[in-house]
C-alpha positions as CSV (number, residue, x, y, z in Angstrom):
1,X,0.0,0.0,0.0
2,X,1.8,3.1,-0.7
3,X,0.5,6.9,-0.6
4,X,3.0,9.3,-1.0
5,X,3.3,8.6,-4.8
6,X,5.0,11.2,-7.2
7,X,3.2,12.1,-9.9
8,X,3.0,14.6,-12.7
9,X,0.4,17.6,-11.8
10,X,-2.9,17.0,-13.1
11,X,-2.1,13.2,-13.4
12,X,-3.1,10.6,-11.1
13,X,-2.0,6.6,-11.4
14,X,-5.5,5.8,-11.2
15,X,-6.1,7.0,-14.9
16,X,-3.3,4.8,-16.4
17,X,-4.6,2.3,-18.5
18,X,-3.7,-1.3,-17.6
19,X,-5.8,-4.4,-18.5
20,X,-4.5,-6.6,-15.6
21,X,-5.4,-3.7,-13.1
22,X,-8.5,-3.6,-10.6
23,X,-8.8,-0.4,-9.4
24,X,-10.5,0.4,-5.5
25,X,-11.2,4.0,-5.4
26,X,-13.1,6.1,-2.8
27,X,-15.8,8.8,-4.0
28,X,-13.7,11.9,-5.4
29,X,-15.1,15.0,-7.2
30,X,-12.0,14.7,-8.9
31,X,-10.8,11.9,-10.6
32,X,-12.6,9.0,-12.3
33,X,-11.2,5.6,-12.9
34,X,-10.6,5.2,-17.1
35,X,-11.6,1.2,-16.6
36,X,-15.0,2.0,-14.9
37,X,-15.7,-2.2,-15.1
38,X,-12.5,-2.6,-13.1
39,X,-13.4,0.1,-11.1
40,X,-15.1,-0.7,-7.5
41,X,-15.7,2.0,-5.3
42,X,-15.2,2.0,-1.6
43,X,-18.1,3.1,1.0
44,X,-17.0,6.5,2.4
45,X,-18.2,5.1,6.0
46,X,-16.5,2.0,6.1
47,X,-15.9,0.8,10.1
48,X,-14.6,-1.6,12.2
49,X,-17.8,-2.5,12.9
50,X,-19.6,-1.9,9.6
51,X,-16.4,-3.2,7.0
52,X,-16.7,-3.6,3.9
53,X,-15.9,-7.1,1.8
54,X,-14.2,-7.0,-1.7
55,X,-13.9,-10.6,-3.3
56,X,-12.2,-10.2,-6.7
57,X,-11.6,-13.3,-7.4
58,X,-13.8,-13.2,-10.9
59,X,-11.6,-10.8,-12.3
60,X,-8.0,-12.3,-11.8
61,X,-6.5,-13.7,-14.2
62,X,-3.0,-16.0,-13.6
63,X,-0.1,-14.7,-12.6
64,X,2.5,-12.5,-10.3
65,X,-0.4,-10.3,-8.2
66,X,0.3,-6.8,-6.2
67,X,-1.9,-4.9,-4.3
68,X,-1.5,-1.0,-4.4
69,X,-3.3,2.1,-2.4
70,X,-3.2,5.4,-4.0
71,X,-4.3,8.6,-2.6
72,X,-4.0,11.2,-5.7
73,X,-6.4,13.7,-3.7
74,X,-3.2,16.3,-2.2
75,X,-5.4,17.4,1.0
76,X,-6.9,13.9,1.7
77,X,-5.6,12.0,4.3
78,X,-6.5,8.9,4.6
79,X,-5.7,6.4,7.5
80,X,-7.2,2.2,7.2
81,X,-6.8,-1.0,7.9
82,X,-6.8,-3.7,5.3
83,X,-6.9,-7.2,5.4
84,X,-5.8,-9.5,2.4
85,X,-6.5,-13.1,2.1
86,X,-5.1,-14.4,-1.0
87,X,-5.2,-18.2,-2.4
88,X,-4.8,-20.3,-5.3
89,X,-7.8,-22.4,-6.1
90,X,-6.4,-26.1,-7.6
91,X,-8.4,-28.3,-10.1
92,X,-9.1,-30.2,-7.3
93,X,-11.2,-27.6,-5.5
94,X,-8.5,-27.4,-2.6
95,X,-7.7,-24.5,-1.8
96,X,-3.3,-23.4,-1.3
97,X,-2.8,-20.2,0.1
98,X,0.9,-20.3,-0.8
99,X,2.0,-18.6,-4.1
100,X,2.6,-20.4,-7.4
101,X,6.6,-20.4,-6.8
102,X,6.5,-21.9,-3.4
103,X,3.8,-24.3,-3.5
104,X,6.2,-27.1,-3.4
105,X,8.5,-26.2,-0.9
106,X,7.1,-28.3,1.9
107,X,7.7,-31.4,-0.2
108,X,11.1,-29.7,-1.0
109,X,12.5,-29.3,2.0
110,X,10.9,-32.5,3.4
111,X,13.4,-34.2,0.7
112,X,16.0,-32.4,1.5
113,X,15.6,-33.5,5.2
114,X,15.6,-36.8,4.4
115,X,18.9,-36.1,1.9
116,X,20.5,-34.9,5.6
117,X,19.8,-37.7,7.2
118,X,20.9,-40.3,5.0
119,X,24.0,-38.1,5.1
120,X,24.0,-38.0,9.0
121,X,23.8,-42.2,9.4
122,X,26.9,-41.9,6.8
123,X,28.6,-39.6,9.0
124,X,28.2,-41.7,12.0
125,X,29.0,-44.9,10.2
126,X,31.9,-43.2,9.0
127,X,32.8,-41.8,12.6
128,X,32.2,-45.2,14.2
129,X,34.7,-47.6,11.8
130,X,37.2,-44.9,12.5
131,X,37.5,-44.6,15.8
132,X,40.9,-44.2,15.8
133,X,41.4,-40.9,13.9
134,X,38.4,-39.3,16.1
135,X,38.4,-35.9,17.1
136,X,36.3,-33.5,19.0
137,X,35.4,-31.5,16.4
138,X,33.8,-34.5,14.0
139,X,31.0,-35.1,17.0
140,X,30.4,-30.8,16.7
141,X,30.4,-31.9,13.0
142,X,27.9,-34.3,13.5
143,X,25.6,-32.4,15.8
144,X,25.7,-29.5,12.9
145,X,23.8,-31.9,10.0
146,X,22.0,-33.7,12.5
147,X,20.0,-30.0,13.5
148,X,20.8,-28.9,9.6
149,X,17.9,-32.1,9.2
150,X,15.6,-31.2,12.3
151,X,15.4,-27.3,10.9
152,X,14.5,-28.5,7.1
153,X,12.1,-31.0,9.0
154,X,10.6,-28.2,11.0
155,X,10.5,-25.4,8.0
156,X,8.4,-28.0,5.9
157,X,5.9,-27.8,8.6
158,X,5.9,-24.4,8.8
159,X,5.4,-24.0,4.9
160,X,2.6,-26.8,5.1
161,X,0.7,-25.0,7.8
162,X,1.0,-21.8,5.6
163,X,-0.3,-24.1,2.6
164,X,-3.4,-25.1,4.4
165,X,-4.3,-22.9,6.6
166,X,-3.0,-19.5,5.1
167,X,-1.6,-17.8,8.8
168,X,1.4,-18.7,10.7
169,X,1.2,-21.0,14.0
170,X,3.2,-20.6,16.8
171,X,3.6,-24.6,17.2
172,X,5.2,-24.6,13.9
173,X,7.2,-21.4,14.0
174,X,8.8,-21.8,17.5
175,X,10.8,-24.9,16.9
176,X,11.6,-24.1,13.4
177,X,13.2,-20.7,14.4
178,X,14.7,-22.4,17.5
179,X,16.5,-25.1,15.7
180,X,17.5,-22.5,13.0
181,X,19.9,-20.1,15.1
182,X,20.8,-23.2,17.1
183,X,21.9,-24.3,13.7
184,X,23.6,-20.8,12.4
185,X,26.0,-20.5,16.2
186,X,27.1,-24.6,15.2
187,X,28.0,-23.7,12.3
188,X,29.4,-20.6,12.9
189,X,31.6,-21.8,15.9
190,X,32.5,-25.2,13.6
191,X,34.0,-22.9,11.1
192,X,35.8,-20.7,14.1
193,X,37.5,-23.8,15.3
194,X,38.5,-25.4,12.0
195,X,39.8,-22.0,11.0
196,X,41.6,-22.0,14.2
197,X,43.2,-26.0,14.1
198,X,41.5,-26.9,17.4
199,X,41.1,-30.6,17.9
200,X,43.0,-32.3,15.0
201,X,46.8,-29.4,15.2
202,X,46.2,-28.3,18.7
203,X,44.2,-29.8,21.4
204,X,43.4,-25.6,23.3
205,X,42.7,-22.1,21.8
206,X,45.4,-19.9,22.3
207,X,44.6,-16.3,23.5
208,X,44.1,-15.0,20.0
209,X,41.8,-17.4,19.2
210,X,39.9,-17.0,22.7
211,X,40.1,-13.3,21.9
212,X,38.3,-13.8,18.2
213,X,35.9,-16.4,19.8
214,X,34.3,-13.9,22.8
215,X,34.2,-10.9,20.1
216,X,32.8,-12.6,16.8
217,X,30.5,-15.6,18.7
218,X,27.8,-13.6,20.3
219,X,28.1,-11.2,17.8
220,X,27.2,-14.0,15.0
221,X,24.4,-14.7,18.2
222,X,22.9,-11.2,17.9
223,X,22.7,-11.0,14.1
224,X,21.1,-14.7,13.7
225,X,18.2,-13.2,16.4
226,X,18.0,-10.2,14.0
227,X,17.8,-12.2,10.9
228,X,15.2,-14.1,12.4
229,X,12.5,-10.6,13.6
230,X,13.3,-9.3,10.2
231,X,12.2,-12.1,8.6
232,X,9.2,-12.2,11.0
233,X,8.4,-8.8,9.2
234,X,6.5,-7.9,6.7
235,X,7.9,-7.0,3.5
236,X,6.0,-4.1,2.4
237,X,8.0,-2.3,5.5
238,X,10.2,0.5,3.9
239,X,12.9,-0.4,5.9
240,X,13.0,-4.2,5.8
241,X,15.4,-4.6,2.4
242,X,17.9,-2.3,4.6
243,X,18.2,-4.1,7.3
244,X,18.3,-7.7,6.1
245,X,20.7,-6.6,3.3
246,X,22.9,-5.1,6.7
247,X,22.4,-8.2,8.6
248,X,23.5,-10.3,5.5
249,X,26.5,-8.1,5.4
250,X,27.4,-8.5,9.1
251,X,26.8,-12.0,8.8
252,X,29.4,-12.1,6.1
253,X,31.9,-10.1,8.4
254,X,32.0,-12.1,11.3
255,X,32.3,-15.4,8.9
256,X,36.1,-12.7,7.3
257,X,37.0,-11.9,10.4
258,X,37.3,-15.8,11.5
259,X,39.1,-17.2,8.3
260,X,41.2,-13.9,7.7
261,X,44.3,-13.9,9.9
């Protein structure tokens, strides 16, 4: 939804011609819609109580969808709240409220958790019938795919329950984002202490090392909590491609500042 939108004086984006757009306009002495069969007007006392219901779902056609707000009236401010429910309606009848793109991404990533864990019972076959050449760090090793499976397991619950029920559930979303930075610190701190040679050249960190590992670890901490809120967010919020491109950056930092000298 956007209302401070630039355009030429004496224009509005309302009069543009598009045959894919449906326009929602409220009364105005000033502009008309140029499509007035894709035009449908909004009641001017529209309440929480008394809301009004808009089902366009005779008028769309396939493809990417966007929903716009513009206010081309100068001294009008306006000030709502909107609810969208969108869905895509199989040949089945069922109903799949995730997009085109991602419809398949439960069954996705429910393969790719069981690709991890045929790679995990390799791992600890491989760990067991070498006993000998063990080190600490191949159990840390193991622990990372082992919660790299439980988090694909947990995401392609979370994108079912989107599938079916169209909202996020907090019994879905909790371990998912749980297992997630558990995930993204393992990792992190595997790739610390390989960088660093502990367990297979040196059995201790020296102070360097300890030095890197209190500065960089709970930073790596604080930007995995921040990756997770932003994705949380919605992506309409002006701000949102700035701080996860940030995040991304920092994320990318901390990973240099452990492999650089």
């Amino acid at each position: 939804l956007e209302q401070n939108v630039r355009y030429d004086p004496g224009t509005c984006f309302a009069q543009w011609k598009r045959p894919d757009r449906i326009a929602m306009v409220m009364p105005s002495y000033n502009w008309t819609i140029a499509e007035k069969k894709r035009e449908i007007l909004l009641r001017p006392n529209i309440t929480a109580e008394r809301p009004q219901r808009i089902d366009v779902s005779d008028a769309l056609h396939e493809g990417f969808l966007a929903l716009f707000f513009f206010n081309c009236n100068d001294d009008l401010k306006v000030s709502f709240d909107v609810q969208v429910i969108e869905y895509n309606r199989h040949y089945d009848g069922s109903t799949d409220y995730l997009s085109l793109g991602k419809s398949n991404l439960p069954y996705v990533f429910g393969a790719f958790f069981g690709v991890h864990l045929v790679i995990l019972l390799l791992w600890i076959h491989t760990l067991v019938a070498n006993r000998q050449f063990l080190n600490k760090i191949h159990y840390l090793m193991a622990a990372l795919v082992a919660l790299k499976a439980v988090s694909l397991f947990f995401e392609a619950v979370q994108y079912q329950v989107i599938k079916v029920h169209g909202t996020h559930m907090l019994s879905a979303d909790l371990p998912y984002y749980f297992f997630l930075t558990i995930k993204g610190i393992v990792l992190f701190l595997v790739i610390l202490l390989i960088g660093t040679g502990w367990s297979f050249l040196k059995p201790f960190l020296g102070e360097k090392d300890k030095r890197i590992l209190m500065a960089v670890l709970p930073l790596q901490v604080v930007v995995n909590f921040a990756m997770i809120v932003v994705d949380t967010l919605n992506e309409g919020n002006s701000s949102w491609s700035t701080w996860r491109d940030m995040l991304r950056i920092l994320d990318i930092v901390c990973c240099c500042a452990v492999l650089l000298p």
